[in-house]
C-alpha positions in Angstrom: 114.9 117.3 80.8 113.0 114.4 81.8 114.9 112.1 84.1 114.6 108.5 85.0 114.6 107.4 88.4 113.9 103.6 87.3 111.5 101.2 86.0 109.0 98.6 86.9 110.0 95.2 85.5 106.4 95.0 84.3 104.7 97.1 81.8 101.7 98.8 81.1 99.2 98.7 78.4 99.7 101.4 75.8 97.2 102.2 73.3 97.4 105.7 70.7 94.8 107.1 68.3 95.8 109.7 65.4 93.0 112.7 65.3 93.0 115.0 62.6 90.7 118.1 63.6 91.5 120.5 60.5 93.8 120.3 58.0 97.3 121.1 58.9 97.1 119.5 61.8 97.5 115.8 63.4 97.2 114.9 67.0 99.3 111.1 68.1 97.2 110.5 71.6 99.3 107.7 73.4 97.4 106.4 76.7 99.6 103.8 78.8 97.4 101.8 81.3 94.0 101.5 81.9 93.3 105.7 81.8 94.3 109.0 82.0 95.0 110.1 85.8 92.5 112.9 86.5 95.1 115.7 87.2 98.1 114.0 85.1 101.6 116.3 85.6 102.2 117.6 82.4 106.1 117.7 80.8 106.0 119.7 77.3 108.9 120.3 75.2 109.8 121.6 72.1 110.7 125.1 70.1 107.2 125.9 70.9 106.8 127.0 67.4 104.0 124.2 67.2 102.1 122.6 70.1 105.1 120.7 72.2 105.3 117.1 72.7 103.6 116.8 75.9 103.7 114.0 78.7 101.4 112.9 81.2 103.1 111.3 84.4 100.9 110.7 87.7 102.0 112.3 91.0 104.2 109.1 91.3 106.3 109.9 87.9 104.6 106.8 86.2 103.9 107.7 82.5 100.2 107.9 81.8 100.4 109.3 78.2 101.7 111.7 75.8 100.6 113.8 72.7 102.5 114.7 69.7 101.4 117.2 67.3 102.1 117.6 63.4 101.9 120.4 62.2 102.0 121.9 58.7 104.9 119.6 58.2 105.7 116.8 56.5 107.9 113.4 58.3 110.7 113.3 56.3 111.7 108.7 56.1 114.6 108.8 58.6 117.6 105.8 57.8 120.1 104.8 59.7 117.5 104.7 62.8 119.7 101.8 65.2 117.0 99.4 66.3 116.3 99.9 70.1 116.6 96.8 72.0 114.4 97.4 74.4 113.8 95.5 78.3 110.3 95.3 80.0 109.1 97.7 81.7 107.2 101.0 83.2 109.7 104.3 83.5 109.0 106.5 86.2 110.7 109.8 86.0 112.1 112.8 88.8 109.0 115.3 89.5 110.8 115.9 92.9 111.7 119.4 91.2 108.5 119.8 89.8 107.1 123.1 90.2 104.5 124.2 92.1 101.7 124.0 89.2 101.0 121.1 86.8 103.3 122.1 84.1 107.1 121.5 83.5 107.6 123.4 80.5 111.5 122.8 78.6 112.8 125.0 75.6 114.5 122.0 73.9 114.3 120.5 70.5 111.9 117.9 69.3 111.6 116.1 65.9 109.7 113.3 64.4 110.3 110.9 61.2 108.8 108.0 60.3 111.7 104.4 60.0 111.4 101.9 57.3 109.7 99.4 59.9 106.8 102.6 59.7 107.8 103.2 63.5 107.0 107.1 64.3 110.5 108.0 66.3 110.8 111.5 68.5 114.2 112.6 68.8 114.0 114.8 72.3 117.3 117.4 72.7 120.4 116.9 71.4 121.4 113.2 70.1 123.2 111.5 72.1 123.9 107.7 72.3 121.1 105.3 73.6 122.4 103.7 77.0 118.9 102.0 78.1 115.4 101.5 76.5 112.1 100.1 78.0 109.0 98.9 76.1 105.9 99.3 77.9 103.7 97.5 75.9 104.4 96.2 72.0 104.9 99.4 69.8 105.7 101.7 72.5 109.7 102.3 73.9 110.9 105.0 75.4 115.0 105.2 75.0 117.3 106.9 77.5 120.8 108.5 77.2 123.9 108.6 79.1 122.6 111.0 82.0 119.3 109.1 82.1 117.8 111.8 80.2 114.7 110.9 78.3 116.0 110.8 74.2 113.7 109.2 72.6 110.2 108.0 72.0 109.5 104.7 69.3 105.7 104.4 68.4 104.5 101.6 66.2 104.7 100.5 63.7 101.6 102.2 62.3 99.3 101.1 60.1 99.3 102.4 56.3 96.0 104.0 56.9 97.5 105.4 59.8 100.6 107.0 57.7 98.2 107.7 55.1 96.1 110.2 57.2 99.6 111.6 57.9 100.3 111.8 55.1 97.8 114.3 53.7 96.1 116.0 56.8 99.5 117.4 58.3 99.8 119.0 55.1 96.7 120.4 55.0 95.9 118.9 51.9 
């Protein structure tokens, strides 16, 4: 899993676009700070049954991005969602045992729904309670669990056109 090590007091910009290439599919682009490192380290996890979530930390462990595909699936509304009260701030997370290529590829589970507030809410592994959270920028708060784990990722809220093209193109409809 993806570990914090700690946070910058101050955040970073953070910015996401929502593609749809072909029907079936959606791509959520998230870019924190100015821009993309060149060579990003790349974290990806999920069942790998679909593209996995996938996030870009620097050589540092400073979050540059992520991307989060839908596919062929439909967000289900998710209640009971606690609000995450979130501090300030830039995570940077453990790549000391970072292998020796780009990619840290996990087997883990990873699933989206949308909360009334039209937040788009990744659940990463097994639920656990939320023991810290830090906003980098309005609309974007990543939540950590007891063991410092990386749980959970809040984007949003989203616009309605935004849930809209949801909506229909991760269908394929």
């Amino acid at each position: 899993m993806l570990k914090l090590i700690d946070a910058n007091p101050i955040g970073s910009d953070a910015s996401w676009t929502i593609e749809c290439p072909v029907p079936g599919v959606v791509i959520i682009n998230v870019t924190v700070g100015r821009s993309l490192t060149p060579v990003p380290l790349h974290w990806r996890a999920g069942t790998w049954e679909k593209p996995p979530l996938d996030v870009f930390l620097n050589e540092e462990g400073q979050l540059v991005g992520m991307q989060f595909v839908i596919q062929d699936e439909h967000l289900e509304l998710g209640f009971g969602e606690m609000p995450v009260k979130a501090k300030t701030g830039a995570p940077r997370f453990d790549v000391s045992f970072w292998p020796t290529d780009r990619y840290k590829d996990e087997t883990i589970s990873v699933s989206a729904k949308r909360v009334p507030g039209g937040e788009l809410v990744l659940h990463i592994g097994d639920k656990e309670p939320i023991r810290q959270s830090y906003e980098t920028s309005p609309g974007f708060v990543l939540s950590f669990g007891r063991s410092d784990q990386l749980m959970r990722i809040q984007i949003g809220p989203l616009t309605s056109d935004d849930w809209a093209d949801i909506d229909s193109f991760s269908l394929g409809t």
